[in-house]
N, CA, C and O atoms as a Tinker XYZ file with bonds, in Angstrom:
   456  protein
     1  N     12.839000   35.272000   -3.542000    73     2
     2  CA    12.293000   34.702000   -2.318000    64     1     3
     3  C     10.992000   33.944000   -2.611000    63     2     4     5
     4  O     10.822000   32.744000   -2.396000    81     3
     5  N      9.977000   34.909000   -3.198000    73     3     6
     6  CA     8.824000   33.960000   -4.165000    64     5     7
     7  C      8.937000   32.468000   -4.166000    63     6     8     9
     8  O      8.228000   31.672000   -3.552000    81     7
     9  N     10.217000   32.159000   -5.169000    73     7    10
    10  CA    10.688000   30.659000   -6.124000    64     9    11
    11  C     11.265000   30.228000   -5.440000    63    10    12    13
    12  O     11.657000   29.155000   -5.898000    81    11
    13  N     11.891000   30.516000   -3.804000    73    11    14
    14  CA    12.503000   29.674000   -3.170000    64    13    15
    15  C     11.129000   28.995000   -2.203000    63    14    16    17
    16  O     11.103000   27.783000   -1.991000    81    15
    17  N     10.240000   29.737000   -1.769000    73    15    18
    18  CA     8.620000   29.738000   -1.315000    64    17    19
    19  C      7.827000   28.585000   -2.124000    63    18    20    21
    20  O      7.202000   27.582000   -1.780000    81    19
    21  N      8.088000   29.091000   -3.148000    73    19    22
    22  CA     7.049000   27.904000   -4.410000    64    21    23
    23  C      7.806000   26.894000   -4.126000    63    22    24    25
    24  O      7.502000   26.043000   -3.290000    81    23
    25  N      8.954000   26.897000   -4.858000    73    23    26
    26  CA     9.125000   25.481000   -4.880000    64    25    27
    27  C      9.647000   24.473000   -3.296000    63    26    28    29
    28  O      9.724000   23.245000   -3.330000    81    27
    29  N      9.866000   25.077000   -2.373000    73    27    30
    30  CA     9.421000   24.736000   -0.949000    64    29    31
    31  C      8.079000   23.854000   -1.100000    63    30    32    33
    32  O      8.016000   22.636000   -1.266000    81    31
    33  N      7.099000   24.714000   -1.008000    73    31    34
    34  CA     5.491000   23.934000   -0.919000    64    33    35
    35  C      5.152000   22.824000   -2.180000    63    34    36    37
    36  O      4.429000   21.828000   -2.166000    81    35
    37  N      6.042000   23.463000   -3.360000    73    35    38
    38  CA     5.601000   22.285000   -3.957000    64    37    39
    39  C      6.102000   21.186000   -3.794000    63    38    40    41
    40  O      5.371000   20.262000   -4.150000    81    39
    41  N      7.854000   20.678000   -3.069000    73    39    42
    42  CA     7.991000   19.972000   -2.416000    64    41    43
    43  C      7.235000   19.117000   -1.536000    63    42    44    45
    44  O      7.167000   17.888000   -1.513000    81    43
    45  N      6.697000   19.963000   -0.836000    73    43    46
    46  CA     5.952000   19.395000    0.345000    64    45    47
    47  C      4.478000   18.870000   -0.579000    63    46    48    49
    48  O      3.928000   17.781000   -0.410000    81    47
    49  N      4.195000   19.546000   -1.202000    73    47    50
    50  CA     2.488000   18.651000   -1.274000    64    49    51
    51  C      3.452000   17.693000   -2.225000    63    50    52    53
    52  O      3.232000   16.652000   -1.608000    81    51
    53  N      4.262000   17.333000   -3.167000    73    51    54
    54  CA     4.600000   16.196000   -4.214000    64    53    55
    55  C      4.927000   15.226000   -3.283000    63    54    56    57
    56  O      4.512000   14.084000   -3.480000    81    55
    57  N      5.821000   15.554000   -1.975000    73    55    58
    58  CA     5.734000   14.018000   -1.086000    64    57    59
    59  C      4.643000   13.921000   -0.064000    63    58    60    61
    60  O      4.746000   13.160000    0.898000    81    59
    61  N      3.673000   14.631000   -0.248000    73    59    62
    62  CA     2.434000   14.022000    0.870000    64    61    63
    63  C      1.423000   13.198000   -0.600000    63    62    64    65
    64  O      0.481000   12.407000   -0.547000    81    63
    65  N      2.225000   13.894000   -1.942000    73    63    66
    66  CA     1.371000   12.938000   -2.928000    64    65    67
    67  C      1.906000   11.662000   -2.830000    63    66    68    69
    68  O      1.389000   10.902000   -3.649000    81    67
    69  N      2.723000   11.164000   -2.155000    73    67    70
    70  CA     3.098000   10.005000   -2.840000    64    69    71
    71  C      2.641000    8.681000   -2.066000    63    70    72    73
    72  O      2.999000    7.503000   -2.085000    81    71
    73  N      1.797000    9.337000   -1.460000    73    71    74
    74  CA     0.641000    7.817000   -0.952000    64    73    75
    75  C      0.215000    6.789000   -1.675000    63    74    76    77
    76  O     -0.260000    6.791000   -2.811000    81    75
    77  N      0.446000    5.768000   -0.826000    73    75    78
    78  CA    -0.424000    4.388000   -1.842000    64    77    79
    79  C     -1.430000    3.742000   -0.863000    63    78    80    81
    80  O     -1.460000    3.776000    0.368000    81    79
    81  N     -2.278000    3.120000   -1.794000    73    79    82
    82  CA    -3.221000    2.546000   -1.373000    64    81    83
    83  C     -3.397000    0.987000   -1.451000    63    82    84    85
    84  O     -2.923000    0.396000   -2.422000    81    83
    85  N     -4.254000    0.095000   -0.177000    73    83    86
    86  CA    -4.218000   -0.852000   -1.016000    64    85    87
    87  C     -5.435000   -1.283000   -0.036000    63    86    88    89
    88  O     -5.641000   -0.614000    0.976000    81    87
    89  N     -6.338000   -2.545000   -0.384000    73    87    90
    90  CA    -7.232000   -2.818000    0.067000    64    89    91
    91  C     -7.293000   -3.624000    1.606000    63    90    92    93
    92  O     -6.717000   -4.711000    1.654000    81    91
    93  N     -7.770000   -3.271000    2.483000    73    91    94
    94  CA    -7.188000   -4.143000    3.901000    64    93    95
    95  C     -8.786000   -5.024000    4.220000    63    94    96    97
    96  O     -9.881000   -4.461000    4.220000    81    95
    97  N     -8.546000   -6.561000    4.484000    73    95    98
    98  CA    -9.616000   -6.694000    4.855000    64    97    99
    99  C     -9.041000   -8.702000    5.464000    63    98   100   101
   100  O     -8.024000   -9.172000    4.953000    81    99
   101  N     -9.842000   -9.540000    6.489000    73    99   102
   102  CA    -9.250000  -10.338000    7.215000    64   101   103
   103  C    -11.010000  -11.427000    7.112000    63   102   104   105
   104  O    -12.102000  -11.099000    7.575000    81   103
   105  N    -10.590000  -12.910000    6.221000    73   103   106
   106  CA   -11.846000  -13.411000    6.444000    64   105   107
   107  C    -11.525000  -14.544000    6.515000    63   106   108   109
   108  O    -10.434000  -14.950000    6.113000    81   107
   109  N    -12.960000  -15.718000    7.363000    73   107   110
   110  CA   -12.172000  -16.860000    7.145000    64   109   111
   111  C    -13.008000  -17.667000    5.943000    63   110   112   113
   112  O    -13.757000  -18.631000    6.097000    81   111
   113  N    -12.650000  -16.969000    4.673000    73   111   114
   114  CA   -13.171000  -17.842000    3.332000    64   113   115
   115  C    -11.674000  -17.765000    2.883000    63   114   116   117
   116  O    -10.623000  -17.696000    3.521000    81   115
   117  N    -12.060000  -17.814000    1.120000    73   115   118
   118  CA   -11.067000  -17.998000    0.381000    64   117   119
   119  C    -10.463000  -16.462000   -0.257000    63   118   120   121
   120  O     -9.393000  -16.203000   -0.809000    81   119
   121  N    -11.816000  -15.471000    0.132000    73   119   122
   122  CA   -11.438000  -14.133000   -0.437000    64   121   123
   123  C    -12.185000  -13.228000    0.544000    63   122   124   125
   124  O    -13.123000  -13.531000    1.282000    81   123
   125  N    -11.535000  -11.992000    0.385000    73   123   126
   126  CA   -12.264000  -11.083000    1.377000    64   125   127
   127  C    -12.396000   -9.362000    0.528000    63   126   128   129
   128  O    -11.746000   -9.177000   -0.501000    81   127
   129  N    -13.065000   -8.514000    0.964000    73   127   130
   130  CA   -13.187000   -7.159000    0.539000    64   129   131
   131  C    -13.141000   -6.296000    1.932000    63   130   132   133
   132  O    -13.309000   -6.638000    3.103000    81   131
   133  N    -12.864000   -5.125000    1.363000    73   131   134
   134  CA   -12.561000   -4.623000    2.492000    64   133   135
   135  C    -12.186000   -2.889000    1.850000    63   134   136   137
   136  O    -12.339000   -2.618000    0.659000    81   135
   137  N    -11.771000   -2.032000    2.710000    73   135   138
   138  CA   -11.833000   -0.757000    2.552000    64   137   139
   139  C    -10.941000   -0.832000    1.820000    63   138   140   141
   140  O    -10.324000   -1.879000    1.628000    81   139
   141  N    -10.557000    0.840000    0.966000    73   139   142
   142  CA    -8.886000    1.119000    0.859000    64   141   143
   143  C     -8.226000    1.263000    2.044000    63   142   144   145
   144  O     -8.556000    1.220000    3.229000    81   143
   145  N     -7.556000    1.382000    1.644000    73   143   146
   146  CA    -6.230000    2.504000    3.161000    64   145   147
   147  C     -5.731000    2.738000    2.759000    63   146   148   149
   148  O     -5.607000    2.191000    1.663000    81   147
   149  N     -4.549000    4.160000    3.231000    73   147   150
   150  CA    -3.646000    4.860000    3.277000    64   149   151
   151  C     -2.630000    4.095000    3.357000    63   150   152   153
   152  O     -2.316000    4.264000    4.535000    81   151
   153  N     -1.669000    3.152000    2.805000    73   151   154
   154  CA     0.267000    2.314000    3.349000    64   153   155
   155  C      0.827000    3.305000    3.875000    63   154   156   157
   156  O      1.156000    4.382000    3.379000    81   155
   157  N      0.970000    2.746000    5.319000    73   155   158
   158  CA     2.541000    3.412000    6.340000    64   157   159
   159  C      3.652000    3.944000    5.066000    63   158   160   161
   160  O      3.774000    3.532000    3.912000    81   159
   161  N      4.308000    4.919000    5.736000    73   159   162
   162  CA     5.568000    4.689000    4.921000    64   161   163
   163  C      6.407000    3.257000    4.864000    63   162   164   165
   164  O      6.026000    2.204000    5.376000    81   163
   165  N      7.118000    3.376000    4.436000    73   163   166
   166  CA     8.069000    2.074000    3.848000    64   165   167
   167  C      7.094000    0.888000    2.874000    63   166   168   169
   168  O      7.652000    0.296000    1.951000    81   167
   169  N      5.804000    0.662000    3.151000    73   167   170
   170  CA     4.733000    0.141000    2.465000    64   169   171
   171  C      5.035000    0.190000    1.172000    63   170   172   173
   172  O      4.450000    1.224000    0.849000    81   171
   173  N      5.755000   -0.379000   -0.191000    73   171   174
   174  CA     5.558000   -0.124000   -1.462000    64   173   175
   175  C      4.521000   -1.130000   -2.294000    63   174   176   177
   176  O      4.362000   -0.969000   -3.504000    81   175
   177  N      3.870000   -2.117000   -1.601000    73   175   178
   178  CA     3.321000   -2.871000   -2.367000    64   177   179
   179  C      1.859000   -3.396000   -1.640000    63   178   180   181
   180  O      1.571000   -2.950000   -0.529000    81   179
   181  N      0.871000   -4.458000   -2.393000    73   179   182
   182  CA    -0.123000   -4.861000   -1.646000    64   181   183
   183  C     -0.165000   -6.419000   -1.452000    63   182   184   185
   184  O      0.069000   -7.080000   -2.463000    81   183
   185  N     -0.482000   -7.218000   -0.068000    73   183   186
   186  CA    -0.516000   -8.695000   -0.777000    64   185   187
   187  C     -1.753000   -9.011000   -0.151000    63   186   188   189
   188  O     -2.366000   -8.279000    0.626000    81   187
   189  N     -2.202000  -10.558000   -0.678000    73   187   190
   190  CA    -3.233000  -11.051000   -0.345000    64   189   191
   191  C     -2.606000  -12.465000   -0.015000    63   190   192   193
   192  O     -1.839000  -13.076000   -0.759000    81   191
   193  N     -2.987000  -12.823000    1.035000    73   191   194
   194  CA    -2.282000  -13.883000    1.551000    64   193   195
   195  C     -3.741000  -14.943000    2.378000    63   194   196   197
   196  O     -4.647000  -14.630000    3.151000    81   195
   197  N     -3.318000  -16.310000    1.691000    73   195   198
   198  CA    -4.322000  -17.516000    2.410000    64   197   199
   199  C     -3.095000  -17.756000    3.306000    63   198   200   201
   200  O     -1.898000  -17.508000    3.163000    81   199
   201  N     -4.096000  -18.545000    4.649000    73   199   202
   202  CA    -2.890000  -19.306000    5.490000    64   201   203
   203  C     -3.849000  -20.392000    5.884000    63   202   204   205
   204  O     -5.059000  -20.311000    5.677000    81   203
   205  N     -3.374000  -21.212000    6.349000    73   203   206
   206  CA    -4.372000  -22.272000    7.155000    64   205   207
   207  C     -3.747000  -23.383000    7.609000    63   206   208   209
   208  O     -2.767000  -24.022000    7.227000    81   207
   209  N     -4.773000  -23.514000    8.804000    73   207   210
   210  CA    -4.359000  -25.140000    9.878000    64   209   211
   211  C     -5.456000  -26.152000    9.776000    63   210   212   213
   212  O     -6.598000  -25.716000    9.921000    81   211
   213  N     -5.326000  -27.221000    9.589000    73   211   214
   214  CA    -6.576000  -28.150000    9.433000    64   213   215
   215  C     -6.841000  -27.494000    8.237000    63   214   216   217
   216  O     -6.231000  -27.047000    7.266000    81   215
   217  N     -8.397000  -27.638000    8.818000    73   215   218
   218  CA    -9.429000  -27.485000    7.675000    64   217   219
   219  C     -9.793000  -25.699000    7.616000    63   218   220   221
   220  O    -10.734000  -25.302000    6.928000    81   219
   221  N     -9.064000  -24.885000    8.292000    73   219   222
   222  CA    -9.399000  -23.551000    8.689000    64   221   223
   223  C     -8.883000  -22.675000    7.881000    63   222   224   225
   224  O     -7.835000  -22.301000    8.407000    81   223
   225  N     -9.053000  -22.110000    6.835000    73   223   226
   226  CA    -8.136000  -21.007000    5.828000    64   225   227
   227  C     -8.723000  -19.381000    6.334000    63   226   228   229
   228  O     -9.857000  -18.934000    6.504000    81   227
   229  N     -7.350000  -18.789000    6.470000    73   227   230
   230  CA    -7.558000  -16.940000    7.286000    64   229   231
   231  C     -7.154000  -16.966000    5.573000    63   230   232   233
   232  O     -6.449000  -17.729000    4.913000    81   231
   233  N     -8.140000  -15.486000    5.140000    73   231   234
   234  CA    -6.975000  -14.851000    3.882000    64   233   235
   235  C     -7.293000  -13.295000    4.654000    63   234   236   237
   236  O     -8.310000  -12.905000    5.229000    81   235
   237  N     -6.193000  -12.719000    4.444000    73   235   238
   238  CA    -6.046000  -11.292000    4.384000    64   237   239
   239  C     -5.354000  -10.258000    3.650000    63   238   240   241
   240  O     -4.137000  -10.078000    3.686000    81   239
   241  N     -5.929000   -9.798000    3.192000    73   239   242
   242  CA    -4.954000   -8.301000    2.053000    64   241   243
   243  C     -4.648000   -7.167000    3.162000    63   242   244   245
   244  O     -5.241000   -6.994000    4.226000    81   243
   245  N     -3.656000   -6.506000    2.674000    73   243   246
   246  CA    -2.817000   -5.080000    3.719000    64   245   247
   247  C     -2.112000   -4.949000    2.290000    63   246   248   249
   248  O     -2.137000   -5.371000    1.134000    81   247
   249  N     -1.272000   -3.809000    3.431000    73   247   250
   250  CA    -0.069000   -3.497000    2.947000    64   249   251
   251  C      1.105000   -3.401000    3.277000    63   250   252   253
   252  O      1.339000   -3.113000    4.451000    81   251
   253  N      2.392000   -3.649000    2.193000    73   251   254
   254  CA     3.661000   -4.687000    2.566000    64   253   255
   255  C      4.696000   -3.804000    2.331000    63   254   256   257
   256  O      4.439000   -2.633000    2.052000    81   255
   257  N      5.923000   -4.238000    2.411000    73   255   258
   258  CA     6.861000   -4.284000    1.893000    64   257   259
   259  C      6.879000   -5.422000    0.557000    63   258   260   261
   260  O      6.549000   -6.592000    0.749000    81   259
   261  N      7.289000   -4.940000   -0.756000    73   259   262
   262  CA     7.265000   -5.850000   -1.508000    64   261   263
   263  C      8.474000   -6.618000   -1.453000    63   262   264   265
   264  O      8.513000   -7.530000   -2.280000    81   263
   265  N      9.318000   -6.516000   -0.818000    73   263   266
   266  CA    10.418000   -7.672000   -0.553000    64   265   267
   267  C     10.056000   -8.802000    0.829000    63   266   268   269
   268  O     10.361000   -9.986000    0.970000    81   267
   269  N      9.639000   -8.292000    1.313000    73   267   270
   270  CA     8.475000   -9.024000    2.679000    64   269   271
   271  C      7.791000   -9.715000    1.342000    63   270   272   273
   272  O      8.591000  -10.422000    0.728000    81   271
   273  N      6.819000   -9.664000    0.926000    73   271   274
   274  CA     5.474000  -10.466000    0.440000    64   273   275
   275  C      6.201000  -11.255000   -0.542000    63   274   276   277
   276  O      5.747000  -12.377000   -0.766000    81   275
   277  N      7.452000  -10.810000   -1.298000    73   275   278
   278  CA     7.943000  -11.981000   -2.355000    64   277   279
   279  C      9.170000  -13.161000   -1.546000    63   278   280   281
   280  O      9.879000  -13.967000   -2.150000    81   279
   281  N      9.101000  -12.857000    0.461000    73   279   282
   282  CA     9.845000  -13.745000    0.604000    64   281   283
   283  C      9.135000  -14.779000    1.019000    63   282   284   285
   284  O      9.665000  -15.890000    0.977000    81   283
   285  N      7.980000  -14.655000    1.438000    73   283   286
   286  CA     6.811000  -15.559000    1.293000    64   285   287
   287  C      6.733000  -16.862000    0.128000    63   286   288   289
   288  O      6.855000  -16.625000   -1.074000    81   287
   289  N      6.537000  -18.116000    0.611000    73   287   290
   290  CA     6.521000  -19.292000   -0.238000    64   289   291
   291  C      5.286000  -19.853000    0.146000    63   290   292   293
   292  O      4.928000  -19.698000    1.314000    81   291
   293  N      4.405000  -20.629000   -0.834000    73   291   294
   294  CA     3.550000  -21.641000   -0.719000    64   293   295
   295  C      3.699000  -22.861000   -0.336000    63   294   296   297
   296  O      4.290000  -23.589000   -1.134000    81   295
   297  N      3.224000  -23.478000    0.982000    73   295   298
   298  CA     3.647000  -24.439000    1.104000    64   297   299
   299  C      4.889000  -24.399000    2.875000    63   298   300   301
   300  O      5.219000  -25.226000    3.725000    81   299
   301  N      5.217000  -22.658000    2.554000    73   299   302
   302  CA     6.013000  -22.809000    3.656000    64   301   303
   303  C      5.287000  -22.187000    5.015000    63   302   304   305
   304  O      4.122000  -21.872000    4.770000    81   303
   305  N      5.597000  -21.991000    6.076000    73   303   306
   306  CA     5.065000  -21.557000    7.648000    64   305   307
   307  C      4.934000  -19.857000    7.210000    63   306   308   309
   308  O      5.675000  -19.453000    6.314000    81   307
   309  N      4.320000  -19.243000    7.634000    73   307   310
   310  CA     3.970000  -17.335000    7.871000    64   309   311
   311  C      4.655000  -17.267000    9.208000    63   310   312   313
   312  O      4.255000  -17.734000   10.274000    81   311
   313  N      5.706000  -16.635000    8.971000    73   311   314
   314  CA     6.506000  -16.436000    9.817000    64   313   315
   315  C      5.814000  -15.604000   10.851000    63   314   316   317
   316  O      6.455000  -15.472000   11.893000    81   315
   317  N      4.757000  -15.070000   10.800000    73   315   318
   318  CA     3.914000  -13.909000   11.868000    64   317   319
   319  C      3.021000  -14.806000   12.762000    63   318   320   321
   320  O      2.754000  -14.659000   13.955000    81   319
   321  N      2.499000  -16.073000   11.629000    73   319   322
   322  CA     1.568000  -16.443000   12.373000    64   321   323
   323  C      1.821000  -18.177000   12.413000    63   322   324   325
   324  O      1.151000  -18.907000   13.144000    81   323
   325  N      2.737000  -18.603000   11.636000    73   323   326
   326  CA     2.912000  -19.881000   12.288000    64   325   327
   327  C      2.228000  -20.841000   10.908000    63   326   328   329
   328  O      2.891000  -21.626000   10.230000    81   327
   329  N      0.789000  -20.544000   10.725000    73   327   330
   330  CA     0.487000  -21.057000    9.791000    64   329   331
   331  C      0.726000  -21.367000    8.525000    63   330   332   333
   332  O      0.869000  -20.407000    7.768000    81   331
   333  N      0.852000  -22.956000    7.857000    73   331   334
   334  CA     1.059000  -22.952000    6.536000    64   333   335
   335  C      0.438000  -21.722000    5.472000    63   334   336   337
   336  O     -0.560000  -21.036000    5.690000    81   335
   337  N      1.300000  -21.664000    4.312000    73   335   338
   338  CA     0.871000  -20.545000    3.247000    64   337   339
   339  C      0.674000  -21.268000    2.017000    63   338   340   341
   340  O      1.393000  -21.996000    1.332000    81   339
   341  N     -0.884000  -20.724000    1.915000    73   339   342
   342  CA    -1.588000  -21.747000    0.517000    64   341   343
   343  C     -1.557000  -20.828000   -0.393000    63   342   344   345
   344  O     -1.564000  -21.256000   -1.547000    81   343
   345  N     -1.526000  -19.698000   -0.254000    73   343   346
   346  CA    -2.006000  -18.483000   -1.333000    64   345   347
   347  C     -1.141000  -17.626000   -0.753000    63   346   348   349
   348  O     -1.012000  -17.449000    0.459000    81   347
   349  N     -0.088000  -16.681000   -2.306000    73   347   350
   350  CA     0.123000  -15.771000   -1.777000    64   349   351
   351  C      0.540000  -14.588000   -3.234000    63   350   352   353
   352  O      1.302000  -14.866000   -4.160000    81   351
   353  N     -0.162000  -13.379000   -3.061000    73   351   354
   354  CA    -0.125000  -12.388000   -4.330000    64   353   355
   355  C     -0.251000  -11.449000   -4.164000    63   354   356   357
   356  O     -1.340000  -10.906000   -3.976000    81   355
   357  N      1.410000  -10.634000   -4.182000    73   355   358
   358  CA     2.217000   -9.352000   -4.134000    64   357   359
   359  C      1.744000   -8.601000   -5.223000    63   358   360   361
   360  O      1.588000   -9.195000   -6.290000    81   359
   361  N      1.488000   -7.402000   -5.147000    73   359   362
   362  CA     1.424000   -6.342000   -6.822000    64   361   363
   363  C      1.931000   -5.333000   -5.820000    63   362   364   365
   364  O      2.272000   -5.501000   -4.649000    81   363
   365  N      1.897000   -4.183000   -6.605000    73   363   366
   366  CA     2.266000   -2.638000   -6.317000    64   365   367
   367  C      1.141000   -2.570000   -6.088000    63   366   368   369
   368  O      0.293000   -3.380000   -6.462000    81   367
   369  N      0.884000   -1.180000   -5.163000    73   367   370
   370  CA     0.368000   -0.595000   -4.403000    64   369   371
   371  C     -0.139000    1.000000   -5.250000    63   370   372   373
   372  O      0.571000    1.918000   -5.658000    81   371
   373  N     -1.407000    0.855000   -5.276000    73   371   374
   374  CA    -2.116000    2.327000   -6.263000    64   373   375
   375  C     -1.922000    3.707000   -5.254000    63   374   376   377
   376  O     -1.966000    3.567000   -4.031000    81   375
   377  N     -1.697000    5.086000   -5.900000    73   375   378
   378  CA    -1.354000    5.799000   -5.606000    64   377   379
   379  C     -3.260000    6.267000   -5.469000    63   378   380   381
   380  O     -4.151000    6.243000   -6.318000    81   379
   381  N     -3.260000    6.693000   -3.869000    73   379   382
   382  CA    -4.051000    7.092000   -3.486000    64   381   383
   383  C     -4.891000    8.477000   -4.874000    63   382   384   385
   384  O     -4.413000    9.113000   -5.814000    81   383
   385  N     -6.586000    8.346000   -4.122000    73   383   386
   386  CA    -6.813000    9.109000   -5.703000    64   385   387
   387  C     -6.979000   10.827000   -4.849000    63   386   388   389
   388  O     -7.554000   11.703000   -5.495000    81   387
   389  N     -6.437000   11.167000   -3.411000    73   387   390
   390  CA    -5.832000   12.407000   -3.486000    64   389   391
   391  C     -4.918000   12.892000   -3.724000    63   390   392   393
   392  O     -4.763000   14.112000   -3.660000    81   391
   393  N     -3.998000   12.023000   -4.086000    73   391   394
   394  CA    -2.537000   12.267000   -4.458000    64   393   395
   395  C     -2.377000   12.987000   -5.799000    63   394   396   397
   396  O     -1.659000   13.986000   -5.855000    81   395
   397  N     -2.987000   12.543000   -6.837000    73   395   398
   398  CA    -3.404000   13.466000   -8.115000    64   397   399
   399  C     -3.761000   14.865000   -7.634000    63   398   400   401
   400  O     -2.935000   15.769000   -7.760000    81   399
   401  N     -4.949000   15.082000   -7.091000    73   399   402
   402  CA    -5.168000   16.399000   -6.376000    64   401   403
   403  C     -4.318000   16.833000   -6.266000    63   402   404   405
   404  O     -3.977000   17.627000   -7.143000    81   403
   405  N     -3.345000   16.566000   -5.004000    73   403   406
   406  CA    -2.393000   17.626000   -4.429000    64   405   407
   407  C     -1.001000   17.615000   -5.454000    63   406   408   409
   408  O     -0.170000   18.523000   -5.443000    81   407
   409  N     -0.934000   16.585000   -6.203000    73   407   410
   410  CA     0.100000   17.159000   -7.496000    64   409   411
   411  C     -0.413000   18.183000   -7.697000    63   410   412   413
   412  O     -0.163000   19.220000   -7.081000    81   411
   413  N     -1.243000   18.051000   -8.629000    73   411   414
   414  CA    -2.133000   19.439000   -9.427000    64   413   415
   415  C     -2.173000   20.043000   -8.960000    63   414   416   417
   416  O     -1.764000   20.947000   -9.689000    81   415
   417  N     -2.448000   20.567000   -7.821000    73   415   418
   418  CA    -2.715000   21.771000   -7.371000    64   417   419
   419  C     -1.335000   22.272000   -7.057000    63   418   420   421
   420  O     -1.075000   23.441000   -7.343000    81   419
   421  N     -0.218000   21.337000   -6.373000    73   419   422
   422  CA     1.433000   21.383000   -6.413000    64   421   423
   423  C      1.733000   22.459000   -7.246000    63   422   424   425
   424  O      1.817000   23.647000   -6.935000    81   423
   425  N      1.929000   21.792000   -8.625000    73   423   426
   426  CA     1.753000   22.375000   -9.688000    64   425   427
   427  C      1.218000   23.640000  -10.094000    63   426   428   429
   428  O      1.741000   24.535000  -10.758000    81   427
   429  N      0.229000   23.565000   -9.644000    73   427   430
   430  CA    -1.055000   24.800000  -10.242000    64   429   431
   431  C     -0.067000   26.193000   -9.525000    63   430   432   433
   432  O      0.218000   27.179000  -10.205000    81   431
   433  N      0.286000   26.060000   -8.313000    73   431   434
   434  CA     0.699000   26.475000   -6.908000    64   433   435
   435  C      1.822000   27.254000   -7.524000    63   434   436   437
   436  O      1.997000   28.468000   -7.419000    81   435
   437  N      2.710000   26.218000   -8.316000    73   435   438
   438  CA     3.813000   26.838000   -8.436000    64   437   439
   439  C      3.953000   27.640000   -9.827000    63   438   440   441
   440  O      4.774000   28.557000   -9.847000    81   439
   441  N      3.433000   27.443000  -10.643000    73   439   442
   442  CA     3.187000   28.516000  -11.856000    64   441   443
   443  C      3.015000   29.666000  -11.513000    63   442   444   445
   444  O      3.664000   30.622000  -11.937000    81   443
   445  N      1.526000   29.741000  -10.168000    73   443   446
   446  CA     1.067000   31.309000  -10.124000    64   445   447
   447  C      2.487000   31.656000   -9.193000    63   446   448   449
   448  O      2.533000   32.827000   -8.815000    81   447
   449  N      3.212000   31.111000   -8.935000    73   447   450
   450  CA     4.446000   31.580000   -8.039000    64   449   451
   451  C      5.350000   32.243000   -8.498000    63   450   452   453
   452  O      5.943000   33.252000   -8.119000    81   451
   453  N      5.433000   31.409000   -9.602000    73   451   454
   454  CA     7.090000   31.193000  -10.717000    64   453   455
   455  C      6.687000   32.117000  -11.862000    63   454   456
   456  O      7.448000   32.289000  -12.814000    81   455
C-alpha cells in the first residue's frame, strides 16, 4: 500500500514539474523585457513577435503553441491582430526553476517510501 502511495505522489509532483517558462512582455520598440511566467497548459514553446502598421512596430514575447508561432510568416498579416509580421522567433520554452525542486523532492519522496 506504501508503493502504491509513493508512487501516486510522485506522479503528481513529476506533472506539476513539468512547467515551462517563458518571458511575457508588450512594447512599442524593437525589443522588450519583461517577467517570466508560468505557460498555460498546451503552451510548448516561446515567441517573440514584431508586427507593424505605418511607421508603428508592437513586439511582444508570451507563450505559444510551437506549431502556432512556426505558422507565422514574415511579411504576412497576424492573424490576431491584422497587422503585417516583420519579426518572428519561436524556441522551446524553459522548464520553470521550481520544477527541479519538486522532481527532487518527487524523488527524494519516493525512496524514503520504496
Amino acid at each position: 500500500m506504501q508503493a502504491i502511495l509513493g508512487l501516486l505522489l510522485f506522479s503528481v509532483l513529476l506533472t506539476r514539474a513539468s512547467s515551462l517558462e517563458c518571458e511575457s512582455c508588450t512594447s512599442t520598440s524593437q525589443d522588450c523585457s519583461g517577467k517570466r511566467i508560468t505557460c498555460p497548459s498546451g503552451a510548448d514553446g516561446c515567441m517573440k513577435i514584431v508586427t507593424g502598421t505605418g511607421g508603428v512596430s508592437i513586439t511582444m514575447k508570451a507563450c505559444t503553441r510551437m506549431a502556432d508561432c512556426q505558422n507565422l510568416q514574415v511579411g504576412k498579416a497576424d492573424p490576431t491582430s491584422g497587422s503585417l509580421v516583420k519579426e518572428i522567433v519561436c524556441s522551446k520554452a524553459t522548464p520553470s526553476s521550481g520544477s527541479l525542486l519538486l522532481a527532487l523532492s518527487g524523488l527524494l519522496l519516493k525512496k524514503i517510501l520504496l
